[in-house]
N, C-alpha and C positions, 0 to 999 in steps of 0.2 A: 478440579477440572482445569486442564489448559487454558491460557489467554492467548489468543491471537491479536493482532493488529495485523488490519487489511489497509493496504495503500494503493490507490486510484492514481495513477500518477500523469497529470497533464504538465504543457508547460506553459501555463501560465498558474496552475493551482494543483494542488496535489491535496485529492481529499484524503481522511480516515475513518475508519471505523474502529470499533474491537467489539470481542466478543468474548466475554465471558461465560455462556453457560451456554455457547452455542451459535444462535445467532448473533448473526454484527448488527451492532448501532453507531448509527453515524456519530465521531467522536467531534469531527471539527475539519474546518479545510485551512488549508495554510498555502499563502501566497509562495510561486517557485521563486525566490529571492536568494541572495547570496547567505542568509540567515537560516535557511532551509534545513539543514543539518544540525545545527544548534537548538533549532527547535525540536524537529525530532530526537534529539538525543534525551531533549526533556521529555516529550511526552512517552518517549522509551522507560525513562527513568522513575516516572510519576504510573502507569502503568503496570508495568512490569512483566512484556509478554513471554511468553513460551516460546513463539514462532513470530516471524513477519510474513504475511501472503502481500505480493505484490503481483497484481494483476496486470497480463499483457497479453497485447492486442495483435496486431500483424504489420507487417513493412515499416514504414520507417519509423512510426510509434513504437514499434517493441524495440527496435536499437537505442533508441532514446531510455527508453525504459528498464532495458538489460543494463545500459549505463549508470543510471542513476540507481540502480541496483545494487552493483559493484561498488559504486561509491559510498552506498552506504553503509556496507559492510564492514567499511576502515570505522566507521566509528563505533559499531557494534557486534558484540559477540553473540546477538540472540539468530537464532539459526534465518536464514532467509530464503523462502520459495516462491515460486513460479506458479500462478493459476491463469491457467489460458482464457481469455477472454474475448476469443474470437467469436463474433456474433452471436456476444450473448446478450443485448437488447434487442437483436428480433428475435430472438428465441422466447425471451419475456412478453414483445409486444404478442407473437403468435399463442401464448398460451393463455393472456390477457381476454 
């Protein structure tokens, strides 16, 4: 079965998850620091995903987000996508 790693990407922390058999479990959060990249490259490497989902929001969050996207890319050759997450916690709170 596939591994995903999902990235929540703020800027001040940038959470993850993965998922191995399906759903994701929260793997760790890491501070958006200049070490950002190194770190991920490790948890890239100690994992071992399939795909990266990186999750994006709308205005000027997803510009930030589509950046740090592309930047990650330079370090990695694991394929990287796009999961819209636009108003997806009311969508949660209203089915809540």
């Amino acid at each position: 079965m596939p591994v995903h790693l999902a990235i929540d990407y703020g800027t001040k922390r940038i959470g993850l998850a993965i998922a191995h058999i399906g759903l994701a479990e929260p793997l760790m959060i890491l501070d958006n620091s200049p070490q950002l990249f190194t770190q991920l490259q490790q948890v890239i490497a100690n994992e071992q995903p399939d795909q990266i989902i990186v999750g994006i929001s709308e205005r000027q969050m997803a510009e930030l987000t589509r950046k740090f996207a592309y930047e990650l890319a330079a370090y990695t050759q694991v394929p990287i996508v796009f999961a819209d997450e636009t108003l997806s916690s009311r969508t949660v709170r209203e089915k809540l």
